[in-house]
C-alpha positions in Angstrom: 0.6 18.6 -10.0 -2.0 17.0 -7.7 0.4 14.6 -6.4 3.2 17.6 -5.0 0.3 19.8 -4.1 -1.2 16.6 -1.5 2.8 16.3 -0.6 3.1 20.2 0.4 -0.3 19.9 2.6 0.6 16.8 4.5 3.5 18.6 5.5 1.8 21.5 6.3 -0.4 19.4 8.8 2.4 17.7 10.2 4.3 20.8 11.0 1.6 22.7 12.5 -0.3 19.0 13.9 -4.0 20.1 12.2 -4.7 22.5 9.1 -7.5 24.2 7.9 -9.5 24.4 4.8 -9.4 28.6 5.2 -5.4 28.0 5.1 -5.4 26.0 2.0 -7.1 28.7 0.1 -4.9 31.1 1.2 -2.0 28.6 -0.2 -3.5 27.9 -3.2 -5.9 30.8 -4.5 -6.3 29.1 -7.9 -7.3 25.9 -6.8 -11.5 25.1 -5.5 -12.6 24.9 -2.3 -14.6 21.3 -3.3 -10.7 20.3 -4.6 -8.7 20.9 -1.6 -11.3 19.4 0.3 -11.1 16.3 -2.1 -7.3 16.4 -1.2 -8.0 15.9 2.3 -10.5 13.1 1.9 -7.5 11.5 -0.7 -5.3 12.3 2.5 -7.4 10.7 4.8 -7.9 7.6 3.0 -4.6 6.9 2.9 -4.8 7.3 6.9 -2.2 10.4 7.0 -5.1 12.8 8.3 -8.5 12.8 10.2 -10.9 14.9 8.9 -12.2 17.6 11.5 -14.8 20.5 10.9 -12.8 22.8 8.9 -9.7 21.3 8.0 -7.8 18.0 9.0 -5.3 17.1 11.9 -2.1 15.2 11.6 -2.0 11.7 12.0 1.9 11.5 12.2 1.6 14.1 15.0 -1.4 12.3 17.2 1.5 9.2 16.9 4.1 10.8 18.0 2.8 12.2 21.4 2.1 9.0 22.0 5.4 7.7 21.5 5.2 5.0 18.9 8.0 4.1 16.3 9.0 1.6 14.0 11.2 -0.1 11.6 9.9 1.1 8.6 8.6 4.7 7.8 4.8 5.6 9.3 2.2 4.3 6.4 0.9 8.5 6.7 4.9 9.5 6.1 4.7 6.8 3.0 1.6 7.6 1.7 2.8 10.8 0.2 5.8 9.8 -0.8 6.6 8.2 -4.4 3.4 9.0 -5.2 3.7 9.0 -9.2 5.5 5.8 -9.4 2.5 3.9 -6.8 -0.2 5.2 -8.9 2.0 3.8 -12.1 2.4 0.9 -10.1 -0.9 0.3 -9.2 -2.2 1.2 -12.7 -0.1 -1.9 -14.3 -1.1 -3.9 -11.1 -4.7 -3.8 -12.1 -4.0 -5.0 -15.7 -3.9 -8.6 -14.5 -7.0 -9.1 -13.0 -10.9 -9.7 -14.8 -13.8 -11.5 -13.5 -14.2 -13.8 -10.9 -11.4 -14.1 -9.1 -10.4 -14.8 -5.8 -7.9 -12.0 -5.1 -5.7 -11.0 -2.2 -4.6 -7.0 -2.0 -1.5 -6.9 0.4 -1.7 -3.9 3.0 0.2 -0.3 2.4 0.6 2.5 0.8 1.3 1.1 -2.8 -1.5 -1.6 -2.6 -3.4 1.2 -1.5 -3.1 3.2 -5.1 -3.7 -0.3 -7.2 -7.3 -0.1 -4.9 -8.1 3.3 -5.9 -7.8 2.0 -9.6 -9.5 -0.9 -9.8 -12.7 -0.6 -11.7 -16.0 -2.3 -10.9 -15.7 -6.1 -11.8 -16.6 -9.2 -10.2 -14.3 -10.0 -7.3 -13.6 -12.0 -4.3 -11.3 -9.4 -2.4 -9.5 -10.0 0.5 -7.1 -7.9 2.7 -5.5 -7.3 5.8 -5.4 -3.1 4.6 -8.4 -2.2 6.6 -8.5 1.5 4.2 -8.1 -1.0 1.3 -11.5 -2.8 2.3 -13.0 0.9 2.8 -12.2 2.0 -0.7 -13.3 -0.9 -2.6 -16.5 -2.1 -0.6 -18.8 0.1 -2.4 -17.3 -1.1 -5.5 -19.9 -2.8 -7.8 -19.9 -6.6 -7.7 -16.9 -7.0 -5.0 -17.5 -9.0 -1.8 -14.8 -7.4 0.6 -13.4 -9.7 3.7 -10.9 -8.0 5.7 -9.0 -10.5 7.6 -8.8 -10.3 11.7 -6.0 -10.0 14.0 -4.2 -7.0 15.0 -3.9 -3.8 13.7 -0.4 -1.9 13.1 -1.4 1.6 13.4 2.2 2.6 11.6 1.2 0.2 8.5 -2.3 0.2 8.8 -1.9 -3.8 8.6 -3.8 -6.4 10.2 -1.7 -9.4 10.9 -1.2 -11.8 14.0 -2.5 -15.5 14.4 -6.1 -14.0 14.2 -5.5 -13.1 10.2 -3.8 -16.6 9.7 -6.5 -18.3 11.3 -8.9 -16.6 8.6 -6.8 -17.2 5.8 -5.8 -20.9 6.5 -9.3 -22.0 4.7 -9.1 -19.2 1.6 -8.1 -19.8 -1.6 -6.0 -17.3 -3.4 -6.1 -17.0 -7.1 -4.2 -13.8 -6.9 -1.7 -12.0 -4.3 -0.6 -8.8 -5.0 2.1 -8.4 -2.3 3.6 -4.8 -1.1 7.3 -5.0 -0.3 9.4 -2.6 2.0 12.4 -3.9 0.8 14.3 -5.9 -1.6 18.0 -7.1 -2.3 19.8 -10.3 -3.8 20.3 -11.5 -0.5 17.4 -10.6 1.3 14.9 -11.1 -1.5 11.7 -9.3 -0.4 11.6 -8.1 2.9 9.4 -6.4 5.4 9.8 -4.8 9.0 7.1 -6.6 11.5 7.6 -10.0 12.3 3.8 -11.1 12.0 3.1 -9.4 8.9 6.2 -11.1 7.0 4.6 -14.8 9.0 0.6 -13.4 7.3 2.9 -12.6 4.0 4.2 -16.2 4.0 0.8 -17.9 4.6 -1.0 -16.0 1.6 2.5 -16.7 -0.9 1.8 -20.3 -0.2 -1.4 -20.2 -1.2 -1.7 -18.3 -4.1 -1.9 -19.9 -8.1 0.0 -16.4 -9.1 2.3 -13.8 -6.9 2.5 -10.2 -8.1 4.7 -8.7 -6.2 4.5 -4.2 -5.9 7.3 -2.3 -5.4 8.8 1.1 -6.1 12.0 1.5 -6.8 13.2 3.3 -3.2 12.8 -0.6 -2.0 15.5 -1.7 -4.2 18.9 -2.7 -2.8 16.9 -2.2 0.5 16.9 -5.7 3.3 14.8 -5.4 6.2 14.7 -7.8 8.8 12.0 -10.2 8.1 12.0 -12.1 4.5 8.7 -13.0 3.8 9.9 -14.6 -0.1 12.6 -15.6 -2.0 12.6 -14.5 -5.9 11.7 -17.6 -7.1 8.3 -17.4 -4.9 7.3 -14.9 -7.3 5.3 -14.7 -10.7 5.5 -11.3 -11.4 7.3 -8.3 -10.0 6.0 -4.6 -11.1 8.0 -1.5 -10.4 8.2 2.2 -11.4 11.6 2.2 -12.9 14.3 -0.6 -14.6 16.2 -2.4 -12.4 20.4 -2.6 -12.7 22.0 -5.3 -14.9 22.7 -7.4 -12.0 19.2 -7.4 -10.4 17.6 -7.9 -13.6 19.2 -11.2 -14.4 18.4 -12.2 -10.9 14.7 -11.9 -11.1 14.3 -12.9 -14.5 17.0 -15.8 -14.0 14.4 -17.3 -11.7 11.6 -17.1 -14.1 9.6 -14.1 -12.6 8.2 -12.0 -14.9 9.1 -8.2 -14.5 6.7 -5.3 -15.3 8.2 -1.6 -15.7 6.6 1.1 -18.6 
């Protein structure tokens, strides 16, 4: 499947920091040239690869030798991971919005796959996912406003007082929020500090909060709560949740999503 095939040549750049387009048709004799190549630009949309003359080098690897880390996995480590259950995700995601809505599209990887999906259709779009903002500005009838601040180059996610500054005067009719992690005692969680603060400000703001999450953030707390259960409308995942966390979401009258 496409999915695996875009797993195996992210790792392949990764190992080896850059591949080529020659190597990929060595790899994979029955698939097209203008396919692998449409791999790559997938690849690089999600920010895991830059496109050179022949091939692509590794994101991942142009981090590391400059030494950066984090809490949560890299957004080009995430991006091919799960991938499946995000576009399932993001598929069901997209079923709650029509025409002229004011709509915020939370950065990463998962909010990334609802983008790819979303048809043309009359929109007010913001985001702080500055590859979200690239995939859907040539979208037919969407103004696209990417808020300020600064940019985490692990989560391709712009947050800081900048963003809030942007967003204090928005109105939200929708928030589709990403979360990294989620637990009865953590409720949704998230690794960076100013992104959980940007998080906050947009949940307070919105008429409706759908919240996007597949089911590896489950049972998961990271350090930085950005919502409680009850801040949320809707909550869409890839797979059921236990007996325990079911009754807990729905308990506080959100509305869970899972085909």
């Amino acid at each position: 499947m496409y999915s695996e095939r875009r797993k195996e040549i992210q790792e392949l750049a990764d190992t080896h920091s850059h591949v080529t387009l020659k190597e990929l048709e060595e790899k994979y004799p029955g698939v097209s040239s203008m396919t692998l190549r449409r791999d790559l630009e997938h690849l690089e949309r999600l920010g895991a690869v830059i496109r050179v003359k022949g091939g692509a080098v590794s994101v991942r690897q142009i981090a590391a030798q400059s030494g950066e880390d984090g809490v949560e996995p890299a957004y080009w480590t995430r991006a091919v991971q799960n991938g499946d259950a995000k576009i399932k995700i993001g598929r069901l995601a997209c079923r709650y919005l029509d025409e002229g809505r004011s709509v915020y599209i939370d950065a990463g990887t998962t909010a990334m796959s609802m983008a790819q999906q979303l048809p043309p259709m009359r929109l007010s779009v913001f985001t702080s996912g500055p590859n979200i903002a690239l995939e859907l500005i040539n979208r037919a009838g969407m103004a696209v406003s990417l808020v300020g601040g600064n940019l985490n180059r692990d989560n391709l996610a712009l947050s800081g007082s900048g963003a809030q500054e942007f967003m204090a005067d928005i109105n939200i009719d929708l928030a589709f929020m990403a979360a990294s992690g989620f637990s009865i005692s953590g409720g949704f969680s998230c690794g960076n500090r100013s992104e959980c603060d940007l998080k906050k400000l947009v949940i307070s703001k919105a008429r409706k909060v759908i919240i996007l999450m597949d089911s590896t953030k489950v049972d998961k707390t990271l350090p930085f709560t950005f919502a409680d259960v009850s801040d949320a409308d809707v909550l869409i995942c890839n797979k059921p949740l236990d007996s325990a966390l079911l009754y807990h979401v729905t308990d506080n009258g959100v509305e869970f999503i899972c085909e």
